[in-house]
PDB file with one MODEL, atoms N, CA, C and O in Angstrom:
MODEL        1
ATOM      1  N   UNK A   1     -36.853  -8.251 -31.802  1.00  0.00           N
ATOM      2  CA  UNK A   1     -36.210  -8.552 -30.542  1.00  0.00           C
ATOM      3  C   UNK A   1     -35.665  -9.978 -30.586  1.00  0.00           C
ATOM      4  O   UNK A   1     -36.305 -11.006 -30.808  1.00  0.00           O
ATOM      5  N   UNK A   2     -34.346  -9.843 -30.330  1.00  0.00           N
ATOM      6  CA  UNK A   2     -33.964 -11.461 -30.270  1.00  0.00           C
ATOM      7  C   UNK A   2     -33.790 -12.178 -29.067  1.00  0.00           C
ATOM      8  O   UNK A   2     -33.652 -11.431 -28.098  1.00  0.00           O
ATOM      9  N   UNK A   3     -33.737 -13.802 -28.729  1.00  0.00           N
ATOM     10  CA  UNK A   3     -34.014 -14.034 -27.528  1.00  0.00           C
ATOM     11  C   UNK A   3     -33.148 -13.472 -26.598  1.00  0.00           C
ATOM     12  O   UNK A   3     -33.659 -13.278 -25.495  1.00  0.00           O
ATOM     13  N   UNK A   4     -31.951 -13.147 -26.734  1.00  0.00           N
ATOM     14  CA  UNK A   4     -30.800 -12.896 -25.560  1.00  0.00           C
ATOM     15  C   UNK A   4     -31.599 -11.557 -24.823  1.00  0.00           C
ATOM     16  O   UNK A   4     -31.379 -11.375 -23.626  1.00  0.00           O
ATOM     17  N   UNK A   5     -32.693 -10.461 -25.679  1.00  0.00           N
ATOM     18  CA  UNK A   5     -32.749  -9.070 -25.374  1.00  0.00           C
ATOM     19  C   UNK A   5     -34.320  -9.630 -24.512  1.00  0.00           C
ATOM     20  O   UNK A   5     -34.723  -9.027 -23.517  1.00  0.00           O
ATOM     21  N   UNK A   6     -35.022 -10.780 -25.059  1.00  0.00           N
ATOM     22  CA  UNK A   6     -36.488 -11.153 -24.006  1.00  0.00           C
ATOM     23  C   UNK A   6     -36.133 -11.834 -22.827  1.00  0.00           C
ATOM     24  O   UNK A   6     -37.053 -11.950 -22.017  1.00  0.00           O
ATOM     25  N   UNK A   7     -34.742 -12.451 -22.427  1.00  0.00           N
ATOM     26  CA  UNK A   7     -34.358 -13.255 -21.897  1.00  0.00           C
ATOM     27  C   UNK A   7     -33.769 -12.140 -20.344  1.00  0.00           C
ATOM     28  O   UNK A   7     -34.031 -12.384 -19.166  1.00  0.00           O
ATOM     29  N   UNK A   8     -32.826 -10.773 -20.960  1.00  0.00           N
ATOM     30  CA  UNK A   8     -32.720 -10.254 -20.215  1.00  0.00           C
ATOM     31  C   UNK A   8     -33.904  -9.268 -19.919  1.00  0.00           C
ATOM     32  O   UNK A   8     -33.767  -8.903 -18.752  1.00  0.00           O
ATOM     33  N   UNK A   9     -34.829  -8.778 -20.391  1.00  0.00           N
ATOM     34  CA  UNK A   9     -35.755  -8.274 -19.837  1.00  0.00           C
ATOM     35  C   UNK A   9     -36.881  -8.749 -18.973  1.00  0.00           C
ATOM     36  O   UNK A   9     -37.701  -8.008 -18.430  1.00  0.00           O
ATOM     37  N   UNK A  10     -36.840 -10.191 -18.891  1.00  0.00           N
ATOM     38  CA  UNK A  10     -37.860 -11.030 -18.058  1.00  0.00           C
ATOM     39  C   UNK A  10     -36.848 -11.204 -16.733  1.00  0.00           C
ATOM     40  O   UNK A  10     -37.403 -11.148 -15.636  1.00  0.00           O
ATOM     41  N   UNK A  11     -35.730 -11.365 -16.760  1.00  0.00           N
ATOM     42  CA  UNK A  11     -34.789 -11.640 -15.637  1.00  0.00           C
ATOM     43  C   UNK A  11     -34.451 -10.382 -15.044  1.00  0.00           C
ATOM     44  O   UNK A  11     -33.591 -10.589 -14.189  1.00  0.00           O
ATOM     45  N   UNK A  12     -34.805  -8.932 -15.134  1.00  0.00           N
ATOM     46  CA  UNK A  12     -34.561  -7.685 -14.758  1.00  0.00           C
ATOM     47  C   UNK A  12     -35.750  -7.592 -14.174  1.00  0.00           C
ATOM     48  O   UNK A  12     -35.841  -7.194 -13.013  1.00  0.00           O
ATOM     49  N   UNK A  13     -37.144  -8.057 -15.126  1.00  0.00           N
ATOM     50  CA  UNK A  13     -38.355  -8.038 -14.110  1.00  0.00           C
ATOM     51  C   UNK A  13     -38.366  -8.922 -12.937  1.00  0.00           C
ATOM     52  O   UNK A  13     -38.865  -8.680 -11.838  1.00  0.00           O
ATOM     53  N   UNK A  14     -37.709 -10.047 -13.347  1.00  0.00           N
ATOM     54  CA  UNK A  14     -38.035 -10.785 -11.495  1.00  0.00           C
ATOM     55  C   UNK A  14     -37.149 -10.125 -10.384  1.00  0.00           C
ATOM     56  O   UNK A  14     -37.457 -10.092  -9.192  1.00  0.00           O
ATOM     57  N   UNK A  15     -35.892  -9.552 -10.987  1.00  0.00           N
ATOM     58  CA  UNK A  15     -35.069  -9.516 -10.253  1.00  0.00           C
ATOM     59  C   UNK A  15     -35.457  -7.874  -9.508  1.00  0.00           C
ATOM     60  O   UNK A  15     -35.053  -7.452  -8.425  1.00  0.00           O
ATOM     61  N   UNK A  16     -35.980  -7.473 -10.084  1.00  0.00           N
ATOM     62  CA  UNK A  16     -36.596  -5.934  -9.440  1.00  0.00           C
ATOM     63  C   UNK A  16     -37.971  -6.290  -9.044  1.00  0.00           C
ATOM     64  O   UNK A  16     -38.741  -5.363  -8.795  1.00  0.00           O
ATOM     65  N   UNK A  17     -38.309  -7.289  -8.967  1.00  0.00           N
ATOM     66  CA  UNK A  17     -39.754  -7.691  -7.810  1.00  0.00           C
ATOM     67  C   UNK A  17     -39.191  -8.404  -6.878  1.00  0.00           C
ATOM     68  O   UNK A  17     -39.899  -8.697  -5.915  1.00  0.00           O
ATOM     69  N   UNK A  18     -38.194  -8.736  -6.897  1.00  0.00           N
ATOM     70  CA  UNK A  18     -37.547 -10.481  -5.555  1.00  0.00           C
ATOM     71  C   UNK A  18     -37.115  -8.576  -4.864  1.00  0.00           C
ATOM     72  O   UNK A  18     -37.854  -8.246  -3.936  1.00  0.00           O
ATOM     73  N   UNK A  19     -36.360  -7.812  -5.164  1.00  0.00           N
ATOM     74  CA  UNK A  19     -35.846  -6.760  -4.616  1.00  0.00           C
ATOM     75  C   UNK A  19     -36.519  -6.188  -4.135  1.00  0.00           C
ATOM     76  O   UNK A  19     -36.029  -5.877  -3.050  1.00  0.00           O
ATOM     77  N   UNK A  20     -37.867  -5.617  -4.303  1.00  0.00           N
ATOM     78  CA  UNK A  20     -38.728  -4.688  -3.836  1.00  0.00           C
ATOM     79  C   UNK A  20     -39.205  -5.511  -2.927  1.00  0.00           C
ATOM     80  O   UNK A  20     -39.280  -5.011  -1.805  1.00  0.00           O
ATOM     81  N   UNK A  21     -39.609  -6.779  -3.042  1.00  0.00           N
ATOM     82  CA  UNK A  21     -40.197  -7.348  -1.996  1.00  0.00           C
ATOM     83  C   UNK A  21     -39.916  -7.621  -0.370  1.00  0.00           C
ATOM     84  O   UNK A  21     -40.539  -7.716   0.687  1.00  0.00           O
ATOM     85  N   UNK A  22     -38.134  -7.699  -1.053  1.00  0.00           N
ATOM     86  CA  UNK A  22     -37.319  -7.641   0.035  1.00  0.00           C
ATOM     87  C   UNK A  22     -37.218  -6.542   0.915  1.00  0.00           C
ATOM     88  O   UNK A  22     -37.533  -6.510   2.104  1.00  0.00           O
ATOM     89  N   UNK A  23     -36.822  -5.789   0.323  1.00  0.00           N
ATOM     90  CA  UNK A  23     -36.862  -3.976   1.027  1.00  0.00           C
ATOM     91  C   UNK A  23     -38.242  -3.727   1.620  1.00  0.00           C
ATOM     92  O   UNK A  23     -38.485  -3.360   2.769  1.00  0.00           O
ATOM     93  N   UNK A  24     -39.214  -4.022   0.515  1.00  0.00           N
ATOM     94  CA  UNK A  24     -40.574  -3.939   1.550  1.00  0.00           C
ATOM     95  C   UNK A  24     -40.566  -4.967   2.725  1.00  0.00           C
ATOM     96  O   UNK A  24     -41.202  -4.605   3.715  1.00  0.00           O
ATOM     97  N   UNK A  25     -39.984  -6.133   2.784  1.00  0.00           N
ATOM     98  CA  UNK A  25     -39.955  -7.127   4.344  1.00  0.00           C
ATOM     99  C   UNK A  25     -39.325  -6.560   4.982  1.00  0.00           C
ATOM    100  O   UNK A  25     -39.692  -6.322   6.132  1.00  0.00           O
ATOM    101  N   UNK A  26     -38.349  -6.195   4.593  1.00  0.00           N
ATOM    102  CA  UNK A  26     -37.023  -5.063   5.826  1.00  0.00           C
ATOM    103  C   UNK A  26     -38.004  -4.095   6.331  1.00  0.00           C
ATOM    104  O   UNK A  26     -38.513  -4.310   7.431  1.00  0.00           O
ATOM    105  N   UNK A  27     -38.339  -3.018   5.632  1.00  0.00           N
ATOM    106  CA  UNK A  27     -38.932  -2.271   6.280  1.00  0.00           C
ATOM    107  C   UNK A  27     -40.301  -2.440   7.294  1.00  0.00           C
ATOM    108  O   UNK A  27     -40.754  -1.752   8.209  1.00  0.00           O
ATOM    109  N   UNK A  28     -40.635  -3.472   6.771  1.00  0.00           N
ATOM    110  CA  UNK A  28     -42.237  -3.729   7.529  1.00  0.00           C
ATOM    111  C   UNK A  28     -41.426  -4.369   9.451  1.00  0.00           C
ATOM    112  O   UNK A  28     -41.718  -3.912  10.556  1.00  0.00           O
ATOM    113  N   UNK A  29     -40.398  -5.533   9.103  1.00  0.00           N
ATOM    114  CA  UNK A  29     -39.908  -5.474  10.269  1.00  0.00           C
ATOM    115  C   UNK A  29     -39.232  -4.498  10.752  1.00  0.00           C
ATOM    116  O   UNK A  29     -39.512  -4.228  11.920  1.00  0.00           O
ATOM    117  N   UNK A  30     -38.044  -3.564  10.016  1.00  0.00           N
ATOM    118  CA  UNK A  30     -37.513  -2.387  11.055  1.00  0.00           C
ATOM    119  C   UNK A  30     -39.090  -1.630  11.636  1.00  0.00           C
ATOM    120  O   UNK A  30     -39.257  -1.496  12.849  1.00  0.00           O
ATOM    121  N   UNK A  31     -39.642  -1.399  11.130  1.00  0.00           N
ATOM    122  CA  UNK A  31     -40.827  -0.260  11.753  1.00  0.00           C
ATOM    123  C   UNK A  31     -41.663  -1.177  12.685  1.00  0.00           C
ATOM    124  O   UNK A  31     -42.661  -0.681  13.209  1.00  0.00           O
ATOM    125  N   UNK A  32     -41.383  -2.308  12.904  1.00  0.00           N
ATOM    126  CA  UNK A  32     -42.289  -3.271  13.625  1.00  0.00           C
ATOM    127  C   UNK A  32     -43.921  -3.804  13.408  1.00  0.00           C
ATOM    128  O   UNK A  32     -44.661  -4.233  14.293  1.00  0.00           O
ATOM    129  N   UNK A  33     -44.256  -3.626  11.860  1.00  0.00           N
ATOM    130  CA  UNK A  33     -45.192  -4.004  11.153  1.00  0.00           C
ATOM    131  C   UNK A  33     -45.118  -5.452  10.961  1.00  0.00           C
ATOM    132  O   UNK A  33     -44.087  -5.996  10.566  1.00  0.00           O
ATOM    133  N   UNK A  34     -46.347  -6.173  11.272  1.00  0.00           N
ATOM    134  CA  UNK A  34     -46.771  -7.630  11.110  1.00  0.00           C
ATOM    135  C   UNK A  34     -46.071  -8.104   9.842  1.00  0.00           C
ATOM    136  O   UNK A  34     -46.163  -7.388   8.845  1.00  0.00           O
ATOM    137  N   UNK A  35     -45.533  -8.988   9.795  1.00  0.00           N
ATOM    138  CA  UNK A  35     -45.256  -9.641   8.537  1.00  0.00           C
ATOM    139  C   UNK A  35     -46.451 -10.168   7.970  1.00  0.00           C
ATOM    140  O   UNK A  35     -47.485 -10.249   8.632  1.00  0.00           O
ATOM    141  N   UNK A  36     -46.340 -10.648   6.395  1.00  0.00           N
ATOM    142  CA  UNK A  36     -47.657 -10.490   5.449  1.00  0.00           C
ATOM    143  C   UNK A  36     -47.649 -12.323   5.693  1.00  0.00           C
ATOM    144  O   UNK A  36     -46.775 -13.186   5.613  1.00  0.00           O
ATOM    145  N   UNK A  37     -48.875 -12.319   5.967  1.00  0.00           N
ATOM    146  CA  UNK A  37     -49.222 -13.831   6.274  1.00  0.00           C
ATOM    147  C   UNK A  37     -50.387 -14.213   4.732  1.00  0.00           C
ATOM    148  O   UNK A  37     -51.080 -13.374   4.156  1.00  0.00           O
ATOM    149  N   UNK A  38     -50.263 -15.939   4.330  1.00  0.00           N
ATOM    150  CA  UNK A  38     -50.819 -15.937   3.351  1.00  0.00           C
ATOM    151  C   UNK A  38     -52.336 -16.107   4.265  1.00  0.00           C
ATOM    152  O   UNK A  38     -52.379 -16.274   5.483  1.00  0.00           O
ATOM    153  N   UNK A  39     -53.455 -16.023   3.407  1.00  0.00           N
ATOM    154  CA  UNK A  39     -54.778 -17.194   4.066  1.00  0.00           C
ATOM    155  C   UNK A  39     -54.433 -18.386   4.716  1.00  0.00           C
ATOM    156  O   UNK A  39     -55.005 -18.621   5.780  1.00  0.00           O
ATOM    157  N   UNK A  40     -53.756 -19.044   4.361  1.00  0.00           N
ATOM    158  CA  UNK A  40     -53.089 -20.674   4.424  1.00  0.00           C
ATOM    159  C   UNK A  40     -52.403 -20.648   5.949  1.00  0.00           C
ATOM    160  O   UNK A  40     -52.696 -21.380   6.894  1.00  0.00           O
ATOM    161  N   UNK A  41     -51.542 -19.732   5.911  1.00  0.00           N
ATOM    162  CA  UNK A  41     -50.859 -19.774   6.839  1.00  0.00           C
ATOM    163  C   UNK A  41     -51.560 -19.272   7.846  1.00  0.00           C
ATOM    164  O   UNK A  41     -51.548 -19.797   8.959  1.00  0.00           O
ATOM    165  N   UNK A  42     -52.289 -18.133   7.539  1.00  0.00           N
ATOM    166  CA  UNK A  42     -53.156 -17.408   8.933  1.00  0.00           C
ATOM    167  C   UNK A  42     -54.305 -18.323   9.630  1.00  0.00           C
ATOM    168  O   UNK A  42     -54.862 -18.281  10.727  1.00  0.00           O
ATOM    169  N   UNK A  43     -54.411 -19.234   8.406  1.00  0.00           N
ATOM    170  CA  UNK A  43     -56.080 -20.243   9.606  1.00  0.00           C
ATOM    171  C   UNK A  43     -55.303 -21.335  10.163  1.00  0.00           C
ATOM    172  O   UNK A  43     -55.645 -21.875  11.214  1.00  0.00           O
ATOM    173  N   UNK A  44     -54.135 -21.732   9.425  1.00  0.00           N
ATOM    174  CA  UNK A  44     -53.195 -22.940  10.343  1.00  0.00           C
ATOM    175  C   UNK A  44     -53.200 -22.441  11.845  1.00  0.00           C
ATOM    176  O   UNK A  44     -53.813 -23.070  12.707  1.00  0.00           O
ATOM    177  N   UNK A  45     -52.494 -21.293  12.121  1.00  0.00           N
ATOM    178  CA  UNK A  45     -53.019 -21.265  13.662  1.00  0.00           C
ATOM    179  C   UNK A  45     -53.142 -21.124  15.228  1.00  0.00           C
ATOM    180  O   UNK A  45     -52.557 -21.158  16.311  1.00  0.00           O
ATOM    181  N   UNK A  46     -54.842 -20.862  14.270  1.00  0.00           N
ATOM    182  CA  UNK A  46     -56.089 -20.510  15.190  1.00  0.00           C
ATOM    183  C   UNK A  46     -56.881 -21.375  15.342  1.00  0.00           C
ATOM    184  O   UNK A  46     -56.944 -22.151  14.388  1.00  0.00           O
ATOM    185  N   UNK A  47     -57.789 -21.659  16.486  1.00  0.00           N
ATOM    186  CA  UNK A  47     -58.705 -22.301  16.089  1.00  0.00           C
ATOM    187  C   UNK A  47     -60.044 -21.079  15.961  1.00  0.00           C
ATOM    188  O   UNK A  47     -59.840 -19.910  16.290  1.00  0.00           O
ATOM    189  N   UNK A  48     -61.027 -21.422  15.585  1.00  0.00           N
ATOM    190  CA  UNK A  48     -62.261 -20.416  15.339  1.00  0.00           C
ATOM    191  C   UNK A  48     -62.916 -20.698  16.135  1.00  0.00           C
ATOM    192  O   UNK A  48     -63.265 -21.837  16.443  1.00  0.00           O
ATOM    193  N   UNK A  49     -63.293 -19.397  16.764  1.00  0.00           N
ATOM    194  CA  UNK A  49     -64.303 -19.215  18.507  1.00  0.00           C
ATOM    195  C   UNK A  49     -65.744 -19.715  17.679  1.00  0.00           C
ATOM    196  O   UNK A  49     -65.725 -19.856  16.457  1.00  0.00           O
ATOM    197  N   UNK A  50     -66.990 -19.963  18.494  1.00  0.00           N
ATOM    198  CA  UNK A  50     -68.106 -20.049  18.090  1.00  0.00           C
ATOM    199  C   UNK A  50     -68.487 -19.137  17.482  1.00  0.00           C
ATOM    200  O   UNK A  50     -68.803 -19.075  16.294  1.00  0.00           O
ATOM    201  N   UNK A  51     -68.478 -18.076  18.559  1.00  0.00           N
ATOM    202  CA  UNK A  51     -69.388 -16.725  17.130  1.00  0.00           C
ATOM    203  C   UNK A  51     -68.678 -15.988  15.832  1.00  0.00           C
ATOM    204  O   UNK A  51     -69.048 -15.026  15.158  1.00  0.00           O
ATOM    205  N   UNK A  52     -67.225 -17.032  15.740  1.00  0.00           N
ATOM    206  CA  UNK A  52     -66.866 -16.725  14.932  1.00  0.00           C
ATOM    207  C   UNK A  52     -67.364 -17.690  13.663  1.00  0.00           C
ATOM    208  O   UNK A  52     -67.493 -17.139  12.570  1.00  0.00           O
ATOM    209  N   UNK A  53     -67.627 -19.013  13.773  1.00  0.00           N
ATOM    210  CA  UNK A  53     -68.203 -19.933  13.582  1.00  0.00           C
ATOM    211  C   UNK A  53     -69.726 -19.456  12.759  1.00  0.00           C
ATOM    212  O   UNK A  53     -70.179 -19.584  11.622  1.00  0.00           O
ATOM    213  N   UNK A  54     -70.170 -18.868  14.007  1.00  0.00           N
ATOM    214  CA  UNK A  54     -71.646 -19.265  13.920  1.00  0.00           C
ATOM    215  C   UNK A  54     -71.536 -17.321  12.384  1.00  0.00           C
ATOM    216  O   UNK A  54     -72.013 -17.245  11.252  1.00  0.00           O
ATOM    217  N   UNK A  55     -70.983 -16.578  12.936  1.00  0.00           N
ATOM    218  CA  UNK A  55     -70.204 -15.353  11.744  1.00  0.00           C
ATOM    219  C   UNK A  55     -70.227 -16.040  10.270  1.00  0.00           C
ATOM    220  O   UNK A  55     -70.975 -15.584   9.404  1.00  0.00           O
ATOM    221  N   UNK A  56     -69.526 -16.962  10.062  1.00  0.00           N
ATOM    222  CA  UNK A  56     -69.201 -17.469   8.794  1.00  0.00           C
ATOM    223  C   UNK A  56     -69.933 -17.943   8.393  1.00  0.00           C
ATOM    224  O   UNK A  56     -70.160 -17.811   7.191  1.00  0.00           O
ATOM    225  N   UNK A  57     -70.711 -18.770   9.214  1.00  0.00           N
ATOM    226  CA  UNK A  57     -71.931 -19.424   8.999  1.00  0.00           C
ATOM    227  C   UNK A  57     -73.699 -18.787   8.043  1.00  0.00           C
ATOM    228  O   UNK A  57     -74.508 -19.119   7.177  1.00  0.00           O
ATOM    229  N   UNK A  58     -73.333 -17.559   9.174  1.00  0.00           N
ATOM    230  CA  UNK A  58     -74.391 -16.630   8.631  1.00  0.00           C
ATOM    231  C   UNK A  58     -73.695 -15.692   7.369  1.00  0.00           C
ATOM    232  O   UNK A  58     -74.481 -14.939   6.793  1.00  0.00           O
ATOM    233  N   UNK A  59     -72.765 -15.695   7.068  1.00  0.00           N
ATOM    234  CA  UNK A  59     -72.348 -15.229   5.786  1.00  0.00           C
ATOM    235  C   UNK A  59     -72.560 -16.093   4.327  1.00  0.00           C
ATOM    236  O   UNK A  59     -72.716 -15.780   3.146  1.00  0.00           O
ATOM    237  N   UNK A  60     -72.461 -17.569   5.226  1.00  0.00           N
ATOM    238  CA  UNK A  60     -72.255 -18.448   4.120  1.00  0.00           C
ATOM    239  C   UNK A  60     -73.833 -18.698   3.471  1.00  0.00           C
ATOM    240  O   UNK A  60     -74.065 -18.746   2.263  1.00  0.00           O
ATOM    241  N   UNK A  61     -74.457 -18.789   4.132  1.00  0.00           N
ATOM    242  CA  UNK A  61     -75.803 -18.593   4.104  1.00  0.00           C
ATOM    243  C   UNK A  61     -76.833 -17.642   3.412  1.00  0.00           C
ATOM    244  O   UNK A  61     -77.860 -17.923   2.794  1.00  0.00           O
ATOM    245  N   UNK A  62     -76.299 -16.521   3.676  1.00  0.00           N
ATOM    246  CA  UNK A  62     -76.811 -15.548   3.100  1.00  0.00           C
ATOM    247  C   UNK A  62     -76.214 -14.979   1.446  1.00  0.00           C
ATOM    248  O   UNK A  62     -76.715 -14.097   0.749  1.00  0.00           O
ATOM    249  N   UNK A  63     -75.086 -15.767   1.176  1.00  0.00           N
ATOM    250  CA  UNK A  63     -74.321 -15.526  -0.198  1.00  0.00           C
ATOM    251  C   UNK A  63     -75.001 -16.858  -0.616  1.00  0.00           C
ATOM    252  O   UNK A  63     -75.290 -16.844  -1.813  1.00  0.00           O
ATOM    253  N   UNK A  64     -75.290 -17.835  -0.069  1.00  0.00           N
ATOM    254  CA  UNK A  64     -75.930 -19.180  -1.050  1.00  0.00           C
ATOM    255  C   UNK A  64     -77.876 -18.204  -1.468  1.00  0.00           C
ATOM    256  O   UNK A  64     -78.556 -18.327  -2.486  1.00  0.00           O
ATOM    257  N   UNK A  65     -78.068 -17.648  -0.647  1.00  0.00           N
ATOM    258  CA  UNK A  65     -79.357 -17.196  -0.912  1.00  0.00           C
ATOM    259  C   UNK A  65     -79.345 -16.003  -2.195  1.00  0.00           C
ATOM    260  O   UNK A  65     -80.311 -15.854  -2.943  1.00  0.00           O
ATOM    261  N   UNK A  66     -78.165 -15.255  -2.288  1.00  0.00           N
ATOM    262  CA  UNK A  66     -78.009 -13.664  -2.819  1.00  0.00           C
ATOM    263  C   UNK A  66     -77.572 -15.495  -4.284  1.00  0.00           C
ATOM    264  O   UNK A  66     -78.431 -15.516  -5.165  1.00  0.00           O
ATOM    265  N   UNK A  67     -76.879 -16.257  -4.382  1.00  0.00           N
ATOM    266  CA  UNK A  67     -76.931 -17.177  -5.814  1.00  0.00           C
ATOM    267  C   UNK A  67     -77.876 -17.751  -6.183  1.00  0.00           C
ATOM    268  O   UNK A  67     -78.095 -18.094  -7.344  1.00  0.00           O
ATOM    269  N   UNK A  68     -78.491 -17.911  -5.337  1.00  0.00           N
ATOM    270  CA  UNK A  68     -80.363 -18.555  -5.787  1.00  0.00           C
ATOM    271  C   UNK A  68     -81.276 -17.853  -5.967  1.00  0.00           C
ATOM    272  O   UNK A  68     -82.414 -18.246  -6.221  1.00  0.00           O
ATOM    273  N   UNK A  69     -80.755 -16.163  -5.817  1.00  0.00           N
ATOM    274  CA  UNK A  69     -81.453 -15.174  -6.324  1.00  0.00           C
ATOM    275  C   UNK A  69     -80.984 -14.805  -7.415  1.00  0.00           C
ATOM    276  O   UNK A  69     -81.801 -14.785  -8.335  1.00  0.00           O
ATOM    277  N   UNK A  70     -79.807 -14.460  -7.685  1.00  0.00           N
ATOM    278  CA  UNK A  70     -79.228 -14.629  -8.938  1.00  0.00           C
ATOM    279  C   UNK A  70     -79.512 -15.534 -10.367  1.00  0.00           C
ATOM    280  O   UNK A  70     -79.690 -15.119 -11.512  1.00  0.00           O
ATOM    281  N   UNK A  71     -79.480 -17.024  -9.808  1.00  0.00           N
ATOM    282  CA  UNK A  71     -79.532 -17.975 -10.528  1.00  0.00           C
ATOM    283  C   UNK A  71     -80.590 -17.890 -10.740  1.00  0.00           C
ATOM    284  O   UNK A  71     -80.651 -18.025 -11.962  1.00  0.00           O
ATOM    285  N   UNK A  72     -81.977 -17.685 -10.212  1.00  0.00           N
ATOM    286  CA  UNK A  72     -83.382 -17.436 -11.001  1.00  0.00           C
ATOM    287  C   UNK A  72     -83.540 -16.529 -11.596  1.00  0.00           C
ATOM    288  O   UNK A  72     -84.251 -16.626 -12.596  1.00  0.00           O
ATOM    289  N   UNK A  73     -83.052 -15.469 -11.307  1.00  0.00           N
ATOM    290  CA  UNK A  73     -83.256 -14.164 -11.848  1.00  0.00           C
ATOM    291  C   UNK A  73     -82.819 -14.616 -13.637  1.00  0.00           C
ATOM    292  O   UNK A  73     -83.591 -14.771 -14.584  1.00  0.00           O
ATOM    293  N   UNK A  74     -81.630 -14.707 -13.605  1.00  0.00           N
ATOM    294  CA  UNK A  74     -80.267 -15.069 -15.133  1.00  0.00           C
ATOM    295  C   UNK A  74     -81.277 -16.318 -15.832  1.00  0.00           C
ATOM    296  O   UNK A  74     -81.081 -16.439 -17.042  1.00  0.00           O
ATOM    297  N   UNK A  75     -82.233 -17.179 -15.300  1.00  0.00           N
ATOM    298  CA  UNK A  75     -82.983 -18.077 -15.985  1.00  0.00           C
ATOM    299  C   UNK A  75     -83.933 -17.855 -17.230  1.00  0.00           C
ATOM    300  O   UNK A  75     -84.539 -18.806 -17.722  1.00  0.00           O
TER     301      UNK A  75
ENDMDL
END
């Protein structure tokens, strides 16, 4: 394969993902589907209620415990 034939096959792949992506945004707005928000963009904003707070909290908690069970266990 010489470069002109890797050159156009990497530029056919972006160019048929920038496309699909597009058609998939068209359609998500014609049908009136949420547009795709990153993480980043979705906690910019909100602010977080308490029990949503105090939610994360007890998640965060309980995954530091499920690694200190882990981490002794793997010792």
């Amino acid at each position: 394969m010489n470069l002109d034939m890797v050159v156009k096959m990497v530029i056919r792949r972006l160019l048929g993902k920038a496309v699909n992506a597009g058609v998939d945004a068209g359609l998500g707005a014609f049908s009136g589907r949420k547009r795709r928000r990153t993480r980043h963009a979705a906690s910019d904003d909100r602010m977080e209620t308490p029990a949503e707070a105090e939610a994360r909290a007890e998640r965060d908690r309980i995954r530091a415990i499920r690694q200190a069970r882990r981490a002794k266990r793997n010792q």
